[in-house]
C-alpha positions, 0 to 999 in steps of 0.5 A: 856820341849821343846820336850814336847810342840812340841808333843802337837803340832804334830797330829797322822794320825789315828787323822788326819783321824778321824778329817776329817770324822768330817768335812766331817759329818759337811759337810753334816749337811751344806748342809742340809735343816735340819741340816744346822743351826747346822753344824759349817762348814756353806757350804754356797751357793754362787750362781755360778754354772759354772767356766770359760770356756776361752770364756769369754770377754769384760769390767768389773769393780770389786770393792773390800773392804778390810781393810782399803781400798778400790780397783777398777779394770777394767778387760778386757778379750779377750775370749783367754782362760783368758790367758792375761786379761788387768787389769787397778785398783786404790787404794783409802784410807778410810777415818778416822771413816769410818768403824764404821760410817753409812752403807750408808755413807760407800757404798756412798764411794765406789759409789764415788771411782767408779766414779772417777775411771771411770772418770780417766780410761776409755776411752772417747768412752766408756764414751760416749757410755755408754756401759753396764759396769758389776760389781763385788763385792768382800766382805769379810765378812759372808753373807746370799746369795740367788742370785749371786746378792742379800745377806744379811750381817749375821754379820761384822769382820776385824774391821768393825761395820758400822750400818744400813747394817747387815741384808741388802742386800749388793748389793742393797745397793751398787748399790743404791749409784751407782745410786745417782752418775749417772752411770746407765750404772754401773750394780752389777752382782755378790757379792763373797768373795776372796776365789771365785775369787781364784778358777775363776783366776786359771781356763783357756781353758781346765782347768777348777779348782774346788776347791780354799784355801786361806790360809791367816789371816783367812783360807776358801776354796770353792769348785764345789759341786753337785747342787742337794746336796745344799738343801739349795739353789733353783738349783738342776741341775749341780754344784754349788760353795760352801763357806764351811766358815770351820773357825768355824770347831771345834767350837761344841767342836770337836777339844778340844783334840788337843787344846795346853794350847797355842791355849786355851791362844790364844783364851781367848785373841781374840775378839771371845773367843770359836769361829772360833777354826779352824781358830785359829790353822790355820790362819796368824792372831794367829800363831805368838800369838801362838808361843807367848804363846808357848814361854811364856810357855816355859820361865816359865819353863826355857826352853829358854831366861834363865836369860834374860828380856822376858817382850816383850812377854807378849806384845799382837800382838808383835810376827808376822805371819812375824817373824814366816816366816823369823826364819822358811825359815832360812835354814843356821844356825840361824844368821837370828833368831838371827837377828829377836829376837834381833830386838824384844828385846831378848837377845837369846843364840845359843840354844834359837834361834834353839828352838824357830825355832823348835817352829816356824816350830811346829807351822806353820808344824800343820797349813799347816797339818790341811789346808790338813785335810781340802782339804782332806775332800773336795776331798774324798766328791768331789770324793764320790758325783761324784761317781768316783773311782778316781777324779783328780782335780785343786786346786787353792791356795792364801794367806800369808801361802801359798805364804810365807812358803816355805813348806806349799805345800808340806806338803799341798799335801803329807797330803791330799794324806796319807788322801785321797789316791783315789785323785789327786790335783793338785796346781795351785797359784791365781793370784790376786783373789779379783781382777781378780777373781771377774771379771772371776765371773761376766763375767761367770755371764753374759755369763749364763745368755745370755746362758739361754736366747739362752736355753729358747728361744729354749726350750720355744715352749716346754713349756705348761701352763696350759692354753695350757693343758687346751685347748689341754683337751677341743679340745681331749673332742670335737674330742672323741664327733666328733668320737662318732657321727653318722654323724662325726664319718667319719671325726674325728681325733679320730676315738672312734671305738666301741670294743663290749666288753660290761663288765670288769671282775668281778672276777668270771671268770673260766676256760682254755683260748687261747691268741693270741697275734700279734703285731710286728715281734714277735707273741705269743700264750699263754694258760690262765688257770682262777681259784679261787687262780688266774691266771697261764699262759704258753706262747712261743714266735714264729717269723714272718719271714720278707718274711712272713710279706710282702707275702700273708695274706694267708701265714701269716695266715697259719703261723700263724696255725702252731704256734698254733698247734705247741704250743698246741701239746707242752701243751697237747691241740690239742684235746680241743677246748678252746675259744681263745682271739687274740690281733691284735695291727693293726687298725681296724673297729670292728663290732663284738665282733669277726668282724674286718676289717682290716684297714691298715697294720702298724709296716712293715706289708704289707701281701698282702689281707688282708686289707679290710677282716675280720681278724678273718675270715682270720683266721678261714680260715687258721686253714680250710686250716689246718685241724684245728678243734678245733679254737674257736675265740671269740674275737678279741681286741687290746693291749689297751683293752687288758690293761684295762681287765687284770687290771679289774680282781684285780680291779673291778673300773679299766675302762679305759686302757692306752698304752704309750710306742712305740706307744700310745692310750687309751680306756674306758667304755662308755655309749651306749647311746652316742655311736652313730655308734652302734645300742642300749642305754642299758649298756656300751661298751668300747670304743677303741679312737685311739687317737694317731692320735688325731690332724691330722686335724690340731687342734694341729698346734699351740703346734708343734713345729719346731723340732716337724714338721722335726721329722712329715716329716721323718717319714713314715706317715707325717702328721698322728699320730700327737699326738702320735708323740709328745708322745710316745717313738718311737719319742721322743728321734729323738725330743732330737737330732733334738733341740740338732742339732739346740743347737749346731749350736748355739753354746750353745753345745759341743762347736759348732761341731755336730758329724756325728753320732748326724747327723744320724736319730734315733740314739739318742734312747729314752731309752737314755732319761730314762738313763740321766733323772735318779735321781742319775746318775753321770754325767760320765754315761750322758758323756759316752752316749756322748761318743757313739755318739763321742761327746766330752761334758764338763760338762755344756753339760751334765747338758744341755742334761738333762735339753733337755730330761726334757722339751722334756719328761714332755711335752710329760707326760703333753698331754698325762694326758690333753687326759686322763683328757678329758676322765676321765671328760666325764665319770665323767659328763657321770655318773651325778658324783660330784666326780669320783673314777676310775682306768687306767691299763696302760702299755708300757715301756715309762711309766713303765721304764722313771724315771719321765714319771709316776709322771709327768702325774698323777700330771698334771692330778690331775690339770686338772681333780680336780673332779676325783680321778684316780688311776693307776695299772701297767698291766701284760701282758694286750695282753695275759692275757687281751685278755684270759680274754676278752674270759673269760668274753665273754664265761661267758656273752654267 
């Protein structure tokens, strides 16, 4: 029989492993926004979402309601890695009634305590000065929080059932006492429960600690869960701490195959019959019942106290969490079981007493095994959320169990590593975590919130409303009328330069075309053959040797020649003259379809006679020079254009093109009419904005910020292409290091000390901003782009670094949509429209390859152009396959 009771009360491993898939799926099903108020494991948010990092300091006063009393601590810490805190407290007795009278009554207690305590305790210069004097608040009992200082009490336990509270908001309450007592200087800053405060005290410098168990009259932990995960709280970047409440474990039925006929007696005598089943198999509170039971059970039987009086057993309450300890702790012999059953009112044997400490250590042995199920659930989700093969991680560990069973960490530890073998926890004993706990809380409290003040006061100037939008929309429409006009096409900012492509594609095009494509240090030359199945292209890439790019044009355009004829004479073409379409992604003044003069070399071009020429000329000469007949160019265009043909041969309503990646700009159909620096009204001709140096003038000072104007003087045009300098990917990542400069030096990063590599220009590349804004990246991968830069980030740092690439990235999508909506708007107005349906082939890798980039500017977009209904396709290959079909619809149009 006793072998029999202590197998009922011995879990198999292959049930230990399925038990914690259960509490790891109810795990999930808390943290949903869907499931939550399924899941019996609550996973309730608590609000705090950093651990303390030993810089914490100053005053704090914690108020902790316990059972019968109440306790008030004034904690001061010295920024020293919390490693000698100074603790002053005073326990005060409730008064008789006090837990079942008028909430009111009980918070005006407290207040009152406060207030004594204060008057006894603090010093007369503190008094005096009225220093701001933060609280924490620790109550033990099941809330609904949704702030750090703002929960609403779901129900009482512990003997409490004061009305007027459940519903409330504790906080409020308390803190309204607080203020009838005329301590306005007393602020409530944080409400937590005990558990909380475990996981605070045992973080200090360099160590931080993500996971608390209290193993006591009840059972919870509490655990750094990924922010993103809590659906059912606001935040969704860095962590979050996790009140899992997994007392309730079981109580959908999942743990009936382990319940002992005991734990069943057990729990049809609580206050709670069919609840918090976990808790009652593992909490300080039933133990003892259930070796009562056990015992009871076991006498009926006549197993053990054979012939003896056991009416004491079946007196509720009588065998406690205590008795239990000292028979199991009792290594020599059993004089001391002996001992503590007599005390009881048995009369023992020598075998009664070792059986009923093999009972006790059954009993007790499960618990502590069932608390390693638990943190084995928690570790294998840590270490899974993290994506992390292996997580090494500080647990913090309190309670009755855990300090009074000599084997409870042992067991805790050699079950969770049988369980979850990927991880490593490492135990560490709280040191009063209600007390200086909950002042670790608060202090962690204000020093965020004076962090994110410091951030927003950086960050602000970044941030736009939609007025600043709205305006920025209205100066790019003033500006693009400015470039159209005759007589201020000359002074404005957006130069509107006429392309003389008059048509897009309208998907009878035909035929073999040449594409010539020169826009950086790579050229290519692409044949474009247009048939009724679609498009087929051959291309092959050629280099411009850096000599070349900086000699003659004629050596460049010789060059040039070459290549040509090289890849004709590769595609069996020397012997066709095909029209030709070349994209010249360099600023020029068209005035023809096949006429344009060269501006001004950019992208480290410098080729020496050429600007002011007719690039196109320069070209015909060169194939002269070369004795090539067969060149037939018939159009020139930019990358931009390019786009916005290559997209118009799917899509006949794509009339605007858009380029947003190294650089940016945008082109569109306009009216003749309104284009007043080309002769003619009849019919529409593209329009190429330039509007990358759209604020040059000056009209933009107020969105630039500082960070902004250090990028504009160390580039090699100050003061020009001020719009695309906010935009587009050549500068945004150098915007990120300048604010993560200025953020260090404020102390707010990597602990104050910038690197020497964050000190070198354009070292913090904008294909790094892609990388950490990307949903689903663990921030290890955030951590190991730190890492190239030999910064040494922790992990606020990481959420800060993306926090920086978010204000930076979003803003640079929100101009880029208030230009697009300007334009859109004109069409629309140009065309007499209620409601405009238009499309925008876009390219460049900004917007094709930044996780956020695209949303983010059709969103802003539909809020600042509501009239137009704007659709985007993705162009392939705008300055081959564009440039082809620009020929195409300029030799159909011939």
């Amino acid at each position: 029989q006793i072998q029999r009771a202590l197998r009922s009360l011995c879990i198999p491993l292959e049930r230990l492993h399925i038990m914690k898939g259960h509490m790891m799926q109810d795990m999930c099903k808390g943290l949903s926004r869907q499931t939550h108020t399924q899941a019996k494991v609550r996973m309730l948010p608590t609000y705090i979402c950093s651990t303390p990092n030993g810089t914490e300091k100053g005053n704090f006063l914690v108020v902790e309601l316990c059972q019968n009393l109440v306790r008030i601590l004034l904690v001061t810490l010295y920024g020293d890695g919390n490693m000698s805190p100074q603790i002053v407290y005073k326990i005060f007795d409730m008064p008789e009634g006090i837990m079942q009278g008028e909430g009111e009554a009980l918070f005006d207690f407290i207040a009152q305590c406060v207030s004594q305590f204060l008057a006894e305790t603090t010093a007369s210069d503190t008094s005096s000065s009225e220093e701001r004097l933060p609280l924490g608040f620790v109550f033990p009992f099941t809330c609904r929080q949704t702030q750090l200082d703002k929960a609403e009490l779901i129900s009482w336990s512990k003997g409490f059932s004061c009305s007027g509270v459940v519903g409330k908001d504790v906080v409020q309450m308390l803190q309204s006492a607080i203020n009838k007592q005329k301590l306005s200087h007393v602020d409530v800053v944080a409400l937590m429960n005990d558990t909380v405060g475990t996981m605070m005290t045992c973080c200090t410098e360099g160590r931080p600690c993500e996971i608390a168990v209290v193993a006591d009259k009840g059972s919870n932990c509490c655990f750094m869960a990924e922010a993103h995960l809590v659906e059912t709280a606001e935040e969704t970047s860095g962590r979050m701490c996790v009140n899992t409440e997994w007392g309730c474990f079981g109580d959908d039925g999942s743990l009936d195959d382990i319940l002992t006929p005991y734990d069943k007696s057990v729990d049809e005598e609580s206050s709670n019959p069919g609840q918090k089943r976990f808790e009652k198999l593992v909490g300080t509170l039933y133990l003892g019942e259930i070796v009562r039971h056990t015992l009871i059970a076991l006498t009926a039987e006549k197993a053990v106290f054979t012939g003896t009086d056991t009416a004491v057993l079946r007196r509720k309450g009588v065998f406690t969490i205590q008795h239990v300890l000292d028979i199991i702790n009792n290594e020599d012999g059993t004089t001391d079981v002996k001992r503590v059953l007599e005390v009881l009112g048995l009369q023992p044997s020598e075998r009664d007493c070792g059986r009923v400490q093999q009972i006790c250590r059954a009993v007790v042995g499960r618990a502590a095994t069932l608390h390693a199920v638990g943190l084995a659930a928690i570790l294998s989700y840590m270490c899974q959320t993290r994506d992390l093969e292996t997580l090494m991680v500080n647990v913090g560990m309190d309670g009755e169990l855990y300090k009074g069973y000599s084997r409870f960490e042992e067991i805790l530890q050699s079950v969770s590593r049988l369980l979850s073998p990927e991880c490593m926890a490492t135990l560490l004993p709280s040191r009063d975590g209600s007390g200086r706990g909950a002042a670790m809380v608060t202090a962690v409290a204000l020093r965020l919130a004076a962090q994110r003040c410091a951030v927003d006061e950086v960050l602000g100037p970044l941030r736009l409303t939609h007025a600043d939008l709205q305006k920025v929309q209205a100066l790019m429409r003033q500006e693009m009328e400015r470039g159209l006009g005759k007589n201020t096409n000359a002074t404005a900012s957006v130069r509107m330069l006429p392309t003389y492509v008059s048509h897009t594609p309208d998907g009878t095009e035909r035929g073999n075309f040449l594409a010539l494509d020169l826009g950086g240090t790579n050229f290519r030359v692409l044949v474009v053959r247009v048939a009724e199945e679609g498009i087929t292209m051959a291309s092959e890439i050629y280099v411009i040797p850096p000599a070349i790019m900086r000699g003659t044009g004629e050596a460049l355009f010789d060059h040039i020649i070459d290549c040509i004829m090289d890849f004709q004479t590769k595609q069996n073409l020397m012997t066709h003259t095909l029209p030709l379409g070349f994209t010249f992604s360099f600023p020029c003044q068209q005035v023809g379809l096949d006429k344009a003069l060269l501006l001004t070399w950019t992208k480290g071009f410098t080729a020496s006679g050429c600007v002011g020429e007719d690039v196109v000329q320069l070209l015909r000469d060169a194939a002269q020079r070369k004795q090539h007949s067969g060149l037939k160019v018939v159009a020139l265009l930019n990358d931009t254009v390019g786009t916005m043909m290559a997209c118009g041969y799917d899509d006949p309503k794509c009339e605007i093109g858009l380029i947003v990646g190294t650089g940016t700009n945008a082109c569109y159909m306009e009216e003749m009419r309104n284009v007043g620096t080309v002769e003619g009204d009849e019919g529409r001709m593209c329009i190429n904005t330039e509007w990358g140096a759209f604020g040059d003038s000056g009209c933009l000072d107020h969105i630039f910020t500082h960070f902004d104007r250090v990028v504009d003087e160390t580039t090699i045009n100050p003061g020009k292409q001020r719009f695309e300098k906010l935009i587009s990917g050549m500068y945004l990542g150098e915007i990120v290091r300048q604010i993560l400069l200025v953020m260090t030096e404020k102390q707010l990063l990597f602990q104050g000390r910038a690197s020497q590599k964050l000190q070198t220009r354009n070292i913090f590349q904008t294909k790094f901003l892609s990388t950490i804004e990307h949903n689903g990246l663990a921030l290890r991968q955030i951590r190991a782009i730190l890492n190239e830069l030999e910064l040494d980030a922790s992990f606020e740092d990481c959420v800060l670094l993306r926090e920086v690439c978010q204000a930076v990235s979003l803003r640079a999508a929100q101009l880029c949509a208030a230009g697009l909506a300007a334009v859109v708007e004109k069409i629309r107005e140009n065309r007499g429209l209620d409601q405009l349906s238009v499309s925008v082939g876009v390219d460049g890798t900004l917007y094709k390859l930044h996780p956020c980039f695209s949303h983010n500017l059709q969103k802003t977009l539909k809020d600042l152009a509501p009239k137009c209904e704007v659709s985007f396709h993705l162009s392939e290959d705008g300055s081959g396959k564009g440039a082809a079909l620009v020929a195409a619809v300029a030799s159909r149009a011939a």
